[in-house]
N, C-alpha and C positions, 0 to 999 in steps of 0.2 A: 653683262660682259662687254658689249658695243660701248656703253657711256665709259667703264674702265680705260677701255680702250685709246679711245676718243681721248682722254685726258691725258694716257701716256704721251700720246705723242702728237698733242697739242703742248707739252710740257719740253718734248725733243724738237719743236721746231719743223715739225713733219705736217704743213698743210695739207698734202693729199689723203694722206694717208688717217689724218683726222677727219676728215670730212667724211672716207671712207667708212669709216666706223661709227660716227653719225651717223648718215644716211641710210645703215643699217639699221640702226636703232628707230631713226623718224617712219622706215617700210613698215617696222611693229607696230606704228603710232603712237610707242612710249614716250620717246623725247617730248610730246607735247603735251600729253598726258601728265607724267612728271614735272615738269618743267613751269608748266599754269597751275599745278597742284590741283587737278582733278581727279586724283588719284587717292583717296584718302585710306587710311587704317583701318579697317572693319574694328568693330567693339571686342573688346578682351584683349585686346593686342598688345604687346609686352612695352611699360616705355622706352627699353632698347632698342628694340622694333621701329617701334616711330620715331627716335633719335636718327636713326640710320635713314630710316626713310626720307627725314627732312632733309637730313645734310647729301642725300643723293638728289631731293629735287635742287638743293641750291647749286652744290658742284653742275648740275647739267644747266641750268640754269646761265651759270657763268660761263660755262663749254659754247653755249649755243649762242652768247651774244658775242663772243670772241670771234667764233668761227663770219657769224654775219657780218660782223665789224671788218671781217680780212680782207686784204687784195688776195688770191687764189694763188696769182704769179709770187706773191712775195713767200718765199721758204721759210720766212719768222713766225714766229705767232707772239703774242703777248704772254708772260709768266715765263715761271722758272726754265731755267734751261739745263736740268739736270733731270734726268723722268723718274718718274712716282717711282718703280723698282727699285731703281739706287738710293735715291733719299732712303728708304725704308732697309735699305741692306741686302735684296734680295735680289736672287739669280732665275732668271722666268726660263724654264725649260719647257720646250715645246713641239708641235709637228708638223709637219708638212702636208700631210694630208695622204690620204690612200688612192688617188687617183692617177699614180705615173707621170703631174704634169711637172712639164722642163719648165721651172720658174726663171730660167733665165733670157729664153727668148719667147715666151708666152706673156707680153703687155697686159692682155686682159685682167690678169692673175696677181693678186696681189696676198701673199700668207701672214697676216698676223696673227698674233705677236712672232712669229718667225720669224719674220722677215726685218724685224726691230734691232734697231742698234743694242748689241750688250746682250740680246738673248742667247739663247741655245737655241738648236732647231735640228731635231732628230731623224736622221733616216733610219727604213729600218734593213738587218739584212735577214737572211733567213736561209738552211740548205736544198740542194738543187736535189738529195734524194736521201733516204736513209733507209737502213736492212731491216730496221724493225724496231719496237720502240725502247729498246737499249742500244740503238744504234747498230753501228756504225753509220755517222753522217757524211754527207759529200757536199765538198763546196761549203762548210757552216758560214763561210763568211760574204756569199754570194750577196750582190744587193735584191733585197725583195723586190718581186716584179710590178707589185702595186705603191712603189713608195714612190711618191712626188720628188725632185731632185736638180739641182742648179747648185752654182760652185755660190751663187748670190745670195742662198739662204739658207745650205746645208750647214752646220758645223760639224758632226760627228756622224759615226754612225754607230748601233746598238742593235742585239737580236730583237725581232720582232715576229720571227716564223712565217713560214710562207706554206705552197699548197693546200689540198685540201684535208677534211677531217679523217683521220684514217691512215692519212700517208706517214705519218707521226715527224712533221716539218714544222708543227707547229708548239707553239705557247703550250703550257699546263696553269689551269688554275685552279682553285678551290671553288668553287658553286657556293653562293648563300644555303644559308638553312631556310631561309623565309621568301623565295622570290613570288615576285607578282608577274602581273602583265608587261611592265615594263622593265624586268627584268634582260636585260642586252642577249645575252647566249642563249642560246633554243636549246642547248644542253642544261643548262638550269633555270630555265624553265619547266623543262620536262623534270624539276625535279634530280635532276642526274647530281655525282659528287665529283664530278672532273669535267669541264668545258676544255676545248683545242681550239681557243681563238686566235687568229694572226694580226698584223697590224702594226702602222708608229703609235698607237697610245699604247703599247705594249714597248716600245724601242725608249722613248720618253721617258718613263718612269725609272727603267733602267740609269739613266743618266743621273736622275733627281737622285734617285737612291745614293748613288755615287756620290753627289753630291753632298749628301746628309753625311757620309762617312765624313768626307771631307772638312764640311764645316767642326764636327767632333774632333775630327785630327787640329785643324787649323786655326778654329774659332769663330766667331760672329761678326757679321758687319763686312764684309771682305769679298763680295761675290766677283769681281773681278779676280781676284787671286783664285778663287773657288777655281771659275770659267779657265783661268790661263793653264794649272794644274791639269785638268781634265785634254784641254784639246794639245799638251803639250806632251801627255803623255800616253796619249792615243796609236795603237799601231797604221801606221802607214801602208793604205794600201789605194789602189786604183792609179792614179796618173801623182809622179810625183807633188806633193806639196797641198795646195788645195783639190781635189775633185768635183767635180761635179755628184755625185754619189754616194762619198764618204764624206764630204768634208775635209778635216783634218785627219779625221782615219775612224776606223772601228775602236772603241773604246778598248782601255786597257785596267780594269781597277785594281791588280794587285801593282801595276807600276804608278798608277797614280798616289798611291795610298804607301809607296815607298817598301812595298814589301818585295819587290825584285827589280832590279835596273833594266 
């Protein structure tokens, strides 16, 4: 994911922000690993497998002599200057993270792909109370109180659920038939057929969904038009215009998707 990374936006011209995701990668000790090809294919392994594998040691390979090759100061890098998303057509939807921080005046903090030119980046909201679990809900469009947030890297916002399990403020999902130990919800886990998880990987998905309508309404190749559609027809809510919180607003998909003005 870090070497992905690292490419996107050594491809946008984003020095820091490459190296960030680098030196994520070089903390796992893979970049060098990869990269000197010490890392080889175990026997039986698909030769698609090890096609992929090669052209990842060489892409990091080229990543990591670019980045050494850079002045730090200069905001270029060498290659394309259009990122790997767009070449390919795609709209990278994504989160902020569950931890409340203000990405606008927190320097330490940096969200990728969020924070990426041309992404998404999803808050999430969630309500402040509900009568039971056919509702009636209060506040649905409340911002969750564990959603990361800045006018810098939000774009939209989408339900993601909020309190705890019980209070019925939350997600409904379907539980695997098969989970394991690293099975995510301690509701299925236990085996159970409905987990109450909250969350922006819950607010996120929502958006790509949206998204996929969209491409089917609009067509292929166009994720810009995709992205403009979605935060153009977003409802407006917190401080006019951008928010820090919403974005552009809480998502609207019957007006995106032109089924009401």
């Amino acid at each position: 994911m870090y070497a992905q990374l690292a490419l996107i936006e050594r491809d946008r011209g984003h020095v820091g922000a490459a190296f960030d995701a680098s030196e994520r990668l070089r903390a796992r000790e893979m970049l060098e690993l990869l990269a000197r090809g010490r890392v080889s294919a175990p026997p039986g392994t698909s030769q698609d497998l090890v096609a992929r594998e090669q052209d990842l040691r060489r892409r990091i390979g080229e990543l990591t002599h670019d980045l050494e090759q850079s002045d730090a100061t200069d905001q270029t890098l060498r290659g394309s200057e259009v990122s790997l998303n767009a070449r390919k057509g795609a709209l990278v939807v994504s989160v902020p993270f569950n931890d409340a921080a203000d990405l606008d005046h927190d320097g330490d903090i940096v969200r990728m792909p969020c924070e990426a030119a041309n992404a998404m980046c999803v808050s999430a909201t969630g309500p402040t109370g509900a009568a039971g679990i056919n509702g009636p809900w209060i506040d649905v469009d409340a911002i969750a109180p564990y959603s990361a947030f800045g006018r810098s890297a939000v774009s939209v916002a989408a339900p993601g659920g909020a309190g705890e399990v019980g209070q019925f403020r939350r997600m409904w999902t379907i539980c695997t038939t098969t989970p394991t130990a690293t099975t995510g919800a301690p509701a299925c886990r236990a085996r159970q057929a409905i987990a109450q998880p909250a969350g922006t990987s819950f607010a996120a998905p929502t958006v790509a969904g949206l998204a996929a309508l969209l491409v089917a309404q609009l067509g292929h190749g166009n994720p810009a038009l995709i992205r403009a559609r979605i935060l153009q027809s977003a409802d407006d809510l917190g401080d006019p215009g951008v928010d820090p919180y919403y974005g552009k607003g809480r998502i609207n998909i019957a007006r995106a998707l032109g089924l009401i003005q």
